[in-house]
GUSE-629676 format. One record per residue (C-alpha): residue in three letters; y, z negated, x; residue number from 1. Coordinates in nm, 3 decimals, always signed. Layout:
 rest       v       w       u  nr
  ala       Y       Z       X NUM
...
***
This chain:
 rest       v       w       u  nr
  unk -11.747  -7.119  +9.058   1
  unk -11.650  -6.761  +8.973   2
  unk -11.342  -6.762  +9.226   3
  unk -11.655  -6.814  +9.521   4
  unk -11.771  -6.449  +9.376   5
  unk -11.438  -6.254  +9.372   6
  unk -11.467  -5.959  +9.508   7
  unk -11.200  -5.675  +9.699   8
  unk -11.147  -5.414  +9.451   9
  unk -11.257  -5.054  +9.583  10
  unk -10.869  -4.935  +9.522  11
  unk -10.784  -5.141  +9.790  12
  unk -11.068  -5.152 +10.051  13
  unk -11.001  -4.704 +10.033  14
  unk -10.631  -4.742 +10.071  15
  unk -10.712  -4.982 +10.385  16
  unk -10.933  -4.709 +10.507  17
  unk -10.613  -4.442 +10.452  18
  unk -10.472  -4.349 +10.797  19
  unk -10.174  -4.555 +10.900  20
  unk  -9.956  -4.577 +11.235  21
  unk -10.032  -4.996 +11.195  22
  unk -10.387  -4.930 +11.207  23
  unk -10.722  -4.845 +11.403  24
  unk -10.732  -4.556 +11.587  25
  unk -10.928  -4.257 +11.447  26
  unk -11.105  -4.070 +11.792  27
  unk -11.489  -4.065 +11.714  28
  unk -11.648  -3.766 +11.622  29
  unk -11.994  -3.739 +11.487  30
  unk -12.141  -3.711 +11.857  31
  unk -11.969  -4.022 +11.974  32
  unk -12.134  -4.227 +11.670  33
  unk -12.487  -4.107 +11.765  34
  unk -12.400  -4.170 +12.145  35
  unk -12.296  -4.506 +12.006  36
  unk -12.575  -4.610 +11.799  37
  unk -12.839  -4.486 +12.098  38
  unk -12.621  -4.694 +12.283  39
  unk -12.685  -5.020 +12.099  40
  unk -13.060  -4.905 +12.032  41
  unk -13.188  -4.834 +12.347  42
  unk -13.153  -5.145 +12.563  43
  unk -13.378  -5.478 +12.626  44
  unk -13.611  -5.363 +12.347  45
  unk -13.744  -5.032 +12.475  46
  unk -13.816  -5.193 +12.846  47
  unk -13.947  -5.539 +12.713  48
  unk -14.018  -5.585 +12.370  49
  unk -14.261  -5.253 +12.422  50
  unk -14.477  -5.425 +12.682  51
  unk -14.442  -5.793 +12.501  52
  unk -14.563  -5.635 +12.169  53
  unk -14.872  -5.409 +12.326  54
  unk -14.964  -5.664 +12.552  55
  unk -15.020  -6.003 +12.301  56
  unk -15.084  -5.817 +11.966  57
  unk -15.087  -5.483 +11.922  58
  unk -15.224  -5.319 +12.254  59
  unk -15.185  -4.911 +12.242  60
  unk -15.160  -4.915 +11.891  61
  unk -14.806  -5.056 +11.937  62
  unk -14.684  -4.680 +11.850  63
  unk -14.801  -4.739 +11.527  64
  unk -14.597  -5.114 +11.523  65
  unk -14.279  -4.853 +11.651  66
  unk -14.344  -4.642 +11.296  67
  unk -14.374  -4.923 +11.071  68
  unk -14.061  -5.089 +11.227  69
  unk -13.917  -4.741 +11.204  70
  unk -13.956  -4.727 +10.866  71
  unk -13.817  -5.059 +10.770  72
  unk -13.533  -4.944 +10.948  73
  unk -13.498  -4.656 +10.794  74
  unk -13.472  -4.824 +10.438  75
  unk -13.201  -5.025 +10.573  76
  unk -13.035  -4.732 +10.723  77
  unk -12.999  -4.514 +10.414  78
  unk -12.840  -4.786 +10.193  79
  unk -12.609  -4.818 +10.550  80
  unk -12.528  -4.403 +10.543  81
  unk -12.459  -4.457 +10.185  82
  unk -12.173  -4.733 +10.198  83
  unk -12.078  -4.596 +10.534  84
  unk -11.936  -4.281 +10.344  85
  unk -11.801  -4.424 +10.061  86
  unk -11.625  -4.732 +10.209  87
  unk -11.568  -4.587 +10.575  88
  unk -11.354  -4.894 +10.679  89
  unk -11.463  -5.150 +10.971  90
  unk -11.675  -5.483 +10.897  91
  unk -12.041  -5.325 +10.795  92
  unk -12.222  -5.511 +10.603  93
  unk -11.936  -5.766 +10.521  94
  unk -11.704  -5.521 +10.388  95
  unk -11.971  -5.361 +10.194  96
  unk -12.097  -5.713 +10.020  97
  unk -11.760  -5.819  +9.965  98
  unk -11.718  -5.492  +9.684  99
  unk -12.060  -5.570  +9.578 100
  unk -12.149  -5.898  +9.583 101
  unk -11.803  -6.069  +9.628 102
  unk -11.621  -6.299  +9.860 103
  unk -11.894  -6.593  +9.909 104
  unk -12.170  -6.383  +9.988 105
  unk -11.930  -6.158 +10.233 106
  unk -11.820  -6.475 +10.436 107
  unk -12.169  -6.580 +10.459 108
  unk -12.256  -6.206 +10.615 109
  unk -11.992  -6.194 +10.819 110
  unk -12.013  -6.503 +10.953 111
  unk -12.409  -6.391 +11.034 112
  unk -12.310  -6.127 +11.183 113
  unk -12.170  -6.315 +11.446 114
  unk -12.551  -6.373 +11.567 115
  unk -12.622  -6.065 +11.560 116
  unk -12.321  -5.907 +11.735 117
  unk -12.183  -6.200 +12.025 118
  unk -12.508  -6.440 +12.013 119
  unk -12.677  -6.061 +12.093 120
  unk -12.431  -6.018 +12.354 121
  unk -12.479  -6.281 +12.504 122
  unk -12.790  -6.269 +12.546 123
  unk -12.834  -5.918 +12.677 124
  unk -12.603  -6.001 +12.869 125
  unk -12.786  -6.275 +13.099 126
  unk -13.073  -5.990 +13.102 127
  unk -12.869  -5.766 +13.278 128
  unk -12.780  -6.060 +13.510 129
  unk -13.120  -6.122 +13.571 130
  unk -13.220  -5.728 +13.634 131
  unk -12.884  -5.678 +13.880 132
  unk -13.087  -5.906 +14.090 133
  unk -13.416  -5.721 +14.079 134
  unk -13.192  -5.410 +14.154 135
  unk -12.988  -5.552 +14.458 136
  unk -13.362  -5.706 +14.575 137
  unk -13.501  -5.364 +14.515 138
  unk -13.271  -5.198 +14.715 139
  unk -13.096  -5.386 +14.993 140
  unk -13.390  -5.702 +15.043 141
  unk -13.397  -6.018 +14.893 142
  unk -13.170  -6.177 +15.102 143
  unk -12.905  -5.988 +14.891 144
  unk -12.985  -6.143 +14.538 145
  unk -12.729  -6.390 +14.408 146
  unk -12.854  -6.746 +14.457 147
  unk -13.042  -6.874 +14.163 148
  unk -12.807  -7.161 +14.070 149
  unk -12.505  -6.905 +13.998 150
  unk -12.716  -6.657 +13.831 151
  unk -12.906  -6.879 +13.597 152
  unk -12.786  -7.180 +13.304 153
  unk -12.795  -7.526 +13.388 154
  unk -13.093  -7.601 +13.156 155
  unk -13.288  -7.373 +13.422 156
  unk -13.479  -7.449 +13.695 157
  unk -13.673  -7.247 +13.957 158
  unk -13.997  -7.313 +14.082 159
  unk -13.832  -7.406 +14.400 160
  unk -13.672  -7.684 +14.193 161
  unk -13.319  -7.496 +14.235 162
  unk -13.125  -7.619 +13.906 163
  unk -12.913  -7.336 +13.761 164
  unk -12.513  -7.424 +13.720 165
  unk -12.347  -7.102 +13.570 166
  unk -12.475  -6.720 +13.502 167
  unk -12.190  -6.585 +13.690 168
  unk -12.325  -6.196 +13.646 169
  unk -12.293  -6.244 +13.291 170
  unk -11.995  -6.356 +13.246 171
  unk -11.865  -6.062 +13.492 172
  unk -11.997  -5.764 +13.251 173
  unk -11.831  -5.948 +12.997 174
  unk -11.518  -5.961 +13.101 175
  unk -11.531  -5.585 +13.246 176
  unk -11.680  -5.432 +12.922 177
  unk -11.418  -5.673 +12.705 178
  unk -11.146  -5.502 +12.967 179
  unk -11.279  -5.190 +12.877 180
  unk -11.283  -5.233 +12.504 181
  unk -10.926  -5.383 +12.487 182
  unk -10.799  -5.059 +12.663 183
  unk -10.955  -4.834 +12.375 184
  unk -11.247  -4.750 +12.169 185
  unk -11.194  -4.372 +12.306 186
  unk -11.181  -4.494 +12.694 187
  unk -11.486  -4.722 +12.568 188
  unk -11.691  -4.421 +12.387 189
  unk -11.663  -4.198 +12.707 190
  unk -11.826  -4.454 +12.941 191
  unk -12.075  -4.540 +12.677 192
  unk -12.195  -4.142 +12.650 193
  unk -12.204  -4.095 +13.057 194
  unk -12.470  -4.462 +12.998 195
  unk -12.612  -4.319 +12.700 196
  unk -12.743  -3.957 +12.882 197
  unk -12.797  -4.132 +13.203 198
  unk -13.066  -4.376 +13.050 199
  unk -13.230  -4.126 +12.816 200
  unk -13.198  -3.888 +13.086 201
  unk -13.456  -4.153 +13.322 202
  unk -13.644  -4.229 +12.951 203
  unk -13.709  -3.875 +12.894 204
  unk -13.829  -3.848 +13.289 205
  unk -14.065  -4.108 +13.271 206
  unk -14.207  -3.972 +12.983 207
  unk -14.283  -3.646 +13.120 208
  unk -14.403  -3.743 +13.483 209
  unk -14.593  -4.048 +13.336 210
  unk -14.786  -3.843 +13.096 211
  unk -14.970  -3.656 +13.396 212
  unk -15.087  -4.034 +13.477 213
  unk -15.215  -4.146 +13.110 214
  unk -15.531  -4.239 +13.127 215
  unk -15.785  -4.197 +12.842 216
  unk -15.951  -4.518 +12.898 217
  unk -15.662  -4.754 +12.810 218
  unk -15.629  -4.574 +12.475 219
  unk -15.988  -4.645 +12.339 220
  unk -16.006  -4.834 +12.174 221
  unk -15.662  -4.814 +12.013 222
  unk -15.624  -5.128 +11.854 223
  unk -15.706  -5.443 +12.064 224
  unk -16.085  -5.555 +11.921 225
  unk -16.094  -5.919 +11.788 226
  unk -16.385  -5.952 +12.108 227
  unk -16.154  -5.839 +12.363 228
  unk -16.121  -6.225 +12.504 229
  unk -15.841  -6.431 +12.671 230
  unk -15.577  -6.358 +12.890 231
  unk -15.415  -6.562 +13.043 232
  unk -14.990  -6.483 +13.125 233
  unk -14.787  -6.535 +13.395 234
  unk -14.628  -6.812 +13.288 235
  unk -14.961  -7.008 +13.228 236
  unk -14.967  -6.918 +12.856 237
  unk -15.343  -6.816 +12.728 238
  unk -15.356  -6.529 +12.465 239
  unk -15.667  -6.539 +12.254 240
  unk -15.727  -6.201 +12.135 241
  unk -16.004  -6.333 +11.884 242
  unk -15.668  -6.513 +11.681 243
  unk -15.565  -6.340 +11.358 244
  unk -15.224  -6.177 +11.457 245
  unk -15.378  -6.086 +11.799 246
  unk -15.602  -5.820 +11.748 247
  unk -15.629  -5.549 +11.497 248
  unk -15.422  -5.429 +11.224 249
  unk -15.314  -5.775 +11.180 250
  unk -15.188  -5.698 +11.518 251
  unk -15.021  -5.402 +11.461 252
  unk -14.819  -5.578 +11.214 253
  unk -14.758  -5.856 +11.379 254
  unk -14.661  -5.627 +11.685 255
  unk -14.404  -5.416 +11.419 256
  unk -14.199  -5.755 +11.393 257
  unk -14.186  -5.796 +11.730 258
  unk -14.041  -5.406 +11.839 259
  unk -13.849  -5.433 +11.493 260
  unk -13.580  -5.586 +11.674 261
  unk -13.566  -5.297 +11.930 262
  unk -13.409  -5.110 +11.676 263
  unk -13.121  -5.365 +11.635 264
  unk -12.772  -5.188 +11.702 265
  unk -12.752  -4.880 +11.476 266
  unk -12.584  -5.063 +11.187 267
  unk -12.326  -5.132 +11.413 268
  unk -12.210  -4.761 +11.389 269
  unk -12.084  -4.892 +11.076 270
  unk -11.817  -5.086 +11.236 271
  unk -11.636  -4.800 +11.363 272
  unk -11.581  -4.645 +11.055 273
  unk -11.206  -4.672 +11.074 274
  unk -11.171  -4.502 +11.386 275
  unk -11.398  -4.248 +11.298 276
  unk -11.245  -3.900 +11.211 277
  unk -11.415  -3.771 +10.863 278
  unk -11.634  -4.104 +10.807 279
  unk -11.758  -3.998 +10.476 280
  unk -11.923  -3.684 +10.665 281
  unk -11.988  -3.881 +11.063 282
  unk -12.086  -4.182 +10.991 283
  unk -12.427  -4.094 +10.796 284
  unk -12.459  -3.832 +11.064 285
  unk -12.447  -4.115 +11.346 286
  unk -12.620  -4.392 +11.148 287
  unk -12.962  -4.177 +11.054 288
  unk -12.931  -3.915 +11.380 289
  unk -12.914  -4.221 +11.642 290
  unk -13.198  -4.416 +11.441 291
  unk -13.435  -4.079 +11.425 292
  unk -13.369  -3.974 +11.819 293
  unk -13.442  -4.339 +11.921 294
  unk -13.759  -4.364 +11.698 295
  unk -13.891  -4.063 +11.893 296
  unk -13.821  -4.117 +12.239 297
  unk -13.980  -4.529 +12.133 298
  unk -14.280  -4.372 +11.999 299
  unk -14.350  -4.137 +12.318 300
  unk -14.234  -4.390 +12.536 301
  unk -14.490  -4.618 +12.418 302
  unk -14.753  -4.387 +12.432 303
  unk -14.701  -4.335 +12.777 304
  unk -14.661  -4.678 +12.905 305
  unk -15.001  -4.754 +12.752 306
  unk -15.174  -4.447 +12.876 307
  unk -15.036  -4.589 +13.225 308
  unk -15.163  -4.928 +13.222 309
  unk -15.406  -5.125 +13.028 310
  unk -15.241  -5.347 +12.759 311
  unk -15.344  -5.675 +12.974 312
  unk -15.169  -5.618 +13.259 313
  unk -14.839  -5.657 +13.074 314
  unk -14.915  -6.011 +12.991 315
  unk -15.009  -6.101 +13.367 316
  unk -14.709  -5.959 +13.532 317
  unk -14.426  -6.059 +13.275 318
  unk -14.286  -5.863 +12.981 319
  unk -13.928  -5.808 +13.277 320
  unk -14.091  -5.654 +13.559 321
  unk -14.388  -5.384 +13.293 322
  unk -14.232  -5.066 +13.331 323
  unk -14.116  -5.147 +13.662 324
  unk -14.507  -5.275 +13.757 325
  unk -14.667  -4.972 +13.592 326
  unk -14.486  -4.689 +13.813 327
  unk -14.546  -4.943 +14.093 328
  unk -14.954  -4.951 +14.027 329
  unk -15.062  -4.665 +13.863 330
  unk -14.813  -4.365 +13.927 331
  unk -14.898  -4.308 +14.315 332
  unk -14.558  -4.120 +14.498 333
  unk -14.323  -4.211 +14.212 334
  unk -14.238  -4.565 +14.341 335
  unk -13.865  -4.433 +14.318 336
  unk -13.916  -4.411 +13.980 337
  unk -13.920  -4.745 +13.936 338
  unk -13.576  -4.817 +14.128 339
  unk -13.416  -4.539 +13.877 340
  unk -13.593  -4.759 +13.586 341
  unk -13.450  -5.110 +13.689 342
  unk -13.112  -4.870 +13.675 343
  unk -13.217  -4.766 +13.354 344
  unk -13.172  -5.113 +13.195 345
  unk -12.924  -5.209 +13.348 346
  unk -12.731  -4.904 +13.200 347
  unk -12.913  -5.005 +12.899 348
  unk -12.820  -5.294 +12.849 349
  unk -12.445  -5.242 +12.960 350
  unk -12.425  -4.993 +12.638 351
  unk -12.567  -5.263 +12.420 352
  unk -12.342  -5.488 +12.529 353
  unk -12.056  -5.285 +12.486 354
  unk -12.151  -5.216 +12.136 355
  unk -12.215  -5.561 +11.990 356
  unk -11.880  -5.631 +12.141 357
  unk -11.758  -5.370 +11.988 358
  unk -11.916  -5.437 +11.657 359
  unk -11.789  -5.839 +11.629 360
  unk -11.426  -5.785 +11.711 361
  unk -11.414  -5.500 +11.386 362
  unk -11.600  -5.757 +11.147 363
  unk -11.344  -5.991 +11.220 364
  unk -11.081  -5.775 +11.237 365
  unk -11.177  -5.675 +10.860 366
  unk -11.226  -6.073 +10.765 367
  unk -10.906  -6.144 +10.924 368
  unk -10.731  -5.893 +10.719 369
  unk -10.891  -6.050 +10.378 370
  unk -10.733  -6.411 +10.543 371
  unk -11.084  -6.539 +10.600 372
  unk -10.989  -6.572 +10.933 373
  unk -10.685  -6.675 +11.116 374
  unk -10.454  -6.352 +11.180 375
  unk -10.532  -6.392 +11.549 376
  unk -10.790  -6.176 +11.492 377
  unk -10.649  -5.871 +11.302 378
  unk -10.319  -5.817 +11.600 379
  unk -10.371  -5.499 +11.758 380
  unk -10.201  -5.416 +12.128 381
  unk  -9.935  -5.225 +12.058 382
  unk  -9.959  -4.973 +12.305 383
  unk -10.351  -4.959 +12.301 384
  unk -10.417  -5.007 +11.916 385
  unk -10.750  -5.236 +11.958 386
  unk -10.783  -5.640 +11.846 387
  unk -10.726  -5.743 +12.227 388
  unk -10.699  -6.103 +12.134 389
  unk -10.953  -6.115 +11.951 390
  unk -11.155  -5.930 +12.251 391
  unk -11.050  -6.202 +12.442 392
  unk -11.143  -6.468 +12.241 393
  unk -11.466  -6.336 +12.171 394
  unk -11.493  -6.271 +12.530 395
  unk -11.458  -6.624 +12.573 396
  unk -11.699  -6.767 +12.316 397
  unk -11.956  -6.482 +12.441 398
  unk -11.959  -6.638 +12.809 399
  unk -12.009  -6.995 +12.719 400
  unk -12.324  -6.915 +12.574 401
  unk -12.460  -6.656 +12.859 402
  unk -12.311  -6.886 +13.130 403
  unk -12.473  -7.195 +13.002 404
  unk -12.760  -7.143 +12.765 405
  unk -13.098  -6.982 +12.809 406
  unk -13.143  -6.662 +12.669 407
  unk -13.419  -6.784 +12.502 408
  unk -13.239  -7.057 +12.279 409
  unk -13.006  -6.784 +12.185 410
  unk -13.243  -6.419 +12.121 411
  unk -13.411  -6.475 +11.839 412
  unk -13.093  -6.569 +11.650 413
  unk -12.968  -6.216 +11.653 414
  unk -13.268  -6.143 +11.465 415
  unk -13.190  -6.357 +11.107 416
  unk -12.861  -6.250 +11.103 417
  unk -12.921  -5.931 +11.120 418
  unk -13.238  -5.895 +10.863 419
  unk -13.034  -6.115 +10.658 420
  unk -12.762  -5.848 +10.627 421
  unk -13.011  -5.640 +10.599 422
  unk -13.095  -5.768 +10.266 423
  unk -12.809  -5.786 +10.137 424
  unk -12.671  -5.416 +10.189 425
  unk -12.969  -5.296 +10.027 426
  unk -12.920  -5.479  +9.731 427
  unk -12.561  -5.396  +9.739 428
  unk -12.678  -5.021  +9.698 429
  unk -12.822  -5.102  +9.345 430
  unk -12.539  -5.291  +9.286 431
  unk -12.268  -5.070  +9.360 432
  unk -12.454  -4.794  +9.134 433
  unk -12.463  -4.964  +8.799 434
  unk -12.077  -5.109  +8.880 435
  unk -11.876  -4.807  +9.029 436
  unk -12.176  -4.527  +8.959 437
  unk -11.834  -4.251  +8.943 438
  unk -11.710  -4.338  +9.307 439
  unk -11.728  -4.053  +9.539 440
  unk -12.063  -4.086  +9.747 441
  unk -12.094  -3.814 +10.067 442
  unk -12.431  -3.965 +10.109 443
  unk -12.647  -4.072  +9.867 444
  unk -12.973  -4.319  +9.895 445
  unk -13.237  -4.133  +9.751 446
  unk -13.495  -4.278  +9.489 447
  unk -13.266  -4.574  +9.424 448
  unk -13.337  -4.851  +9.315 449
  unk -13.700  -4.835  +9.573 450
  unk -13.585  -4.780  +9.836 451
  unk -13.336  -5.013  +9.815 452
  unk -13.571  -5.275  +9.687 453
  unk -13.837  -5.166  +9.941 454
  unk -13.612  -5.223 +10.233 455
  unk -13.487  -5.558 +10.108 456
  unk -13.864  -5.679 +10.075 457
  unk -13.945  -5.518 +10.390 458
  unk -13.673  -5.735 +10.583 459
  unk -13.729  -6.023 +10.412 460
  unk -14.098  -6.029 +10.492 461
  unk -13.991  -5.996 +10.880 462
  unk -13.708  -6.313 +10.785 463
  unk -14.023  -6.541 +10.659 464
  unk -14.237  -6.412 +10.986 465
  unk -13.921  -6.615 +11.241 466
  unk -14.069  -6.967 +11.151 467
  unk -13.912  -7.227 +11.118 468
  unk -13.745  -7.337 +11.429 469
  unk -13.541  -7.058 +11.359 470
  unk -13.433  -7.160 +10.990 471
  unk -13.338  -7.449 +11.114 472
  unk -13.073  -7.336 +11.399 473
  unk -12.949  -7.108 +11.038 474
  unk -12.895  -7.372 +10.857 475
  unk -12.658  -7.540 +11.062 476
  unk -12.498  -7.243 +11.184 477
  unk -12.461  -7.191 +10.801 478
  unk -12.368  -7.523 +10.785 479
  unk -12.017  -7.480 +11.032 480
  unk -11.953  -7.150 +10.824 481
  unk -11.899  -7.358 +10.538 482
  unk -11.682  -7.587 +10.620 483
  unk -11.434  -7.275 +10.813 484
  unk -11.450  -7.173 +10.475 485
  unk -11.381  -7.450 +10.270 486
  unk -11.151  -7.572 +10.471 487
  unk -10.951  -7.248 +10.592 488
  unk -11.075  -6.951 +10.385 489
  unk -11.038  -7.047 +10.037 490
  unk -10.677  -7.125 +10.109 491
  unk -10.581  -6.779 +10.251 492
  unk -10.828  -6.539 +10.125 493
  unk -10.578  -6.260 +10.022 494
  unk -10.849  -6.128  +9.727 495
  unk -10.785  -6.505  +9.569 496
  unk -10.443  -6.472  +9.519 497
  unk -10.444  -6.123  +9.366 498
  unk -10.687  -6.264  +9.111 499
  unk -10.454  -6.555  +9.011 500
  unk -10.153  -6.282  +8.948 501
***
């Protein structure tokens, strides 16, 4: 039983981290972190979960859900900054629980992480399939759009009765952003800052031409009253505003979990770390600077979309098409502002894209380095000094599930795995300080062990809150980790046979 709980001595995981001709590239500076972490922040979340959560639980009030989801973040991200500088080598939360916690509970991250960083892929992914169709609709007519049945899975159908067959516009920013990452994280970063200021760029405008538009009426009262009625959504689906999490400060909290997973993408900074130049310095700098711009601009942005429209109106015309709808009905001579918006997510959700791509091919290429994984996933491109076959492979897996599945059989996934490491980096904080409390720390987490423990209770709360369909699709994904383990990793796992020498 103890082998399952051997962990990677610290000696080793810094000398890994050491620059070496064999390894990662070091090119990103503190800027390109932050660019990066905005870059996996600000995406589907900002343009839908905003509306979703205002619209069925919290109403106006949802820029109070924003702060508490902020905050819970937050927790997480200072035990993040914290490892980040002392063990500034790729794999996140795996590396860091592997040192901590040892190898068991590191295979089980890392093999979460893989919902957070392809399963979210993918499923961001058939978004921006599905909003590259509003655009080309938008601006050249509808007879332009891709036909449903090559834009949508085969367990969809339209209300025309059109069965899907493949997303093809998924699998096509894929392959291009795979291309992209395969020819360098450097190449990658640049197009990822040109995204990142275009979209906060047409944030930042909306904000301050939709603020002249705010109406005082849709703010009072600012949490939805538990006599506000029913309303009935688009999809036939009847809200009951007099149910417990629907009105309120029930609500509000019930409206946190729902824009906590906007936030989703900063810890995959954390990836990076080995080619980041200085980690011990950038990497807190781009973990907590990406998570405290995006927590503003989500706060304001909120504010203004509810001042726009009232909160009901997001249920009737779709969580998708809000933002768009808003400009469209309440900001008179701005309809072009809409057009920019539907660009907006697109670019949006290119960046996020990019980074959870980013993010799964540097977990793996740390578990295939341990000999979790087959080597496959560790060979770097020996001009270009990225895991290209391991891109590619993950390119692969990434497209079955966006050409085939719905994106809602696959979303909320990304959500478990990522609380769940979460957790577990948070208590690796406390852990780390009462077994190595003489290792160099650049960044410390203050007030340890609360907010450690604070975070890790925080998360887990928002873990229980998924129900249980949820737990269920865990366990067996759990399930197929352990037998990969059992059957492969135990075998090869390099930190196993340094402990029988």
């Amino acid at each position: 039983m103890g082998k399952l709980f051997v962990k990677k001595p610290i000696s080793l995981l810094l000398a890994e981290a050491s620059e070496s001709e064999k390894g990662l590239k070091r090119t990103l500076g503190a800027g390109s972190l932050i660019a990066l972490g905005i870059g996996a922040i600000i995406g589907a979340g900002l343009f839908v979960r905003t509306a979703a959560a205002a619209g069925q639980h919290a109403g106006p009030a949802v820029t109070i859900s924003f702060i508490i989801a902020a905050i819970g973040c937050a927790l997480a991200g200072l035990c993040y900054a914290e490892f980040a500088s002392m063990i500034p080598i790729a794999g996140s939360a795996y590396t860091y629980s592997y040192a901590t916690m040892g190898e068991f509970i590191a295979w089980i991250i890392g093999w979460d992480l893989v919902l957070e960083y392809a399963l979210g892929a993918a499923t961001v992914a058939i978004g921006w399939s599905q909003y590259l169709n509003k655009l080309l609709e938008k601006v050249f007519g509808p007879g332009f759009a891709i036909p449903y049945e090559w834009s949508h899975s085969p367990f969809e159908i339209s209300d025309a009765g059109v069965h899907g067959i493949m997303n093809i516009p998924a699998v096509f920013i894929l392959l291009l952003l795979s291309l992209l990452l395969i020819r360098g994280i450097e190449g990658s970063a640049i197009v990822n800052n040109i995204i990142v200021i275009t979209k906060v760029a047409i944030v930042i405008l909306l904000i301050i031409l939709g603020w002249q538009f705010i109406n005082p009426a849709n703010h009072t009262p600012f949490t939805i009253p538990a006599d506000a009625g029913s309303v009935t959504m688009h999809n036939g689906k009847v809200v009951n505003y007099a149910d417990f999490w629907f009105h309120g400060i029930p609500g509000v909290l019930r409206g946190a979990g729902v824009v906590f997973f906007a936030f989703i993408g900063f810890d995959a900074v954390s990836t990076a770390a080995q080619e980041t130049k200085n980690p011990k310095r950038n990497m807190p700098v781009g973990i907590l600077a990406s998570l405290a711009i995006c927590t503003v601009l989500y706060i304001l942005f909120s504010y203004v979309l509810t001042g726009i429209a009232p909160y009901q109106d997001f249920l009737k015309q779709g969580g998708e098409a809000s933002v768009a709808y808003a400009i469209d009905t309440y900001m008179p001579g701005y309809q072009w502002l809409s057009t920019f918006v539907t660009v907006a997510i697109l670019a949006g959700f290119s960046s996020v894209i990019l980074v959870m791509l980013l993010g799964q091919t540097r977990v793996f290429y740390s578990m295939s380095n341990d000999g979790l994984v087959p080597k496959v996933f560790s060979n770097l491109h020996p001009k270009f000094r990225t895991p290209y076959r391991s891109q590619l492979l993950f390119f692969v897996f990434v497209s079955l599930f966006a050409a085939f599945v719905p994106d809602s059989v696959v979303g909320d996934m990304t959500s478990i795995g990522t609380l769940f490491a979460f957790v577990l980096v948070c208590l690796g904080v406390i852990v780390m300080r009462k077994t190595n409390p003489d290792l160099p720390r650049a960044f410390k987490t203050p007030a340890v062990p609360f907010i450690p423990i604070l975070g890790a209770i925080f998360c887990l709360t928002m873990i229980v809150s998924l129900g249980i369909e949820n737990w269920a699709r865990l366990i067996v994904w759990l399930l197929i980790g352990f037998a990969i383990y059992f059957g492969y990793s135990v075998k090869n796992s390099k930190a196993r046979k340094m402990n029988q020498k």
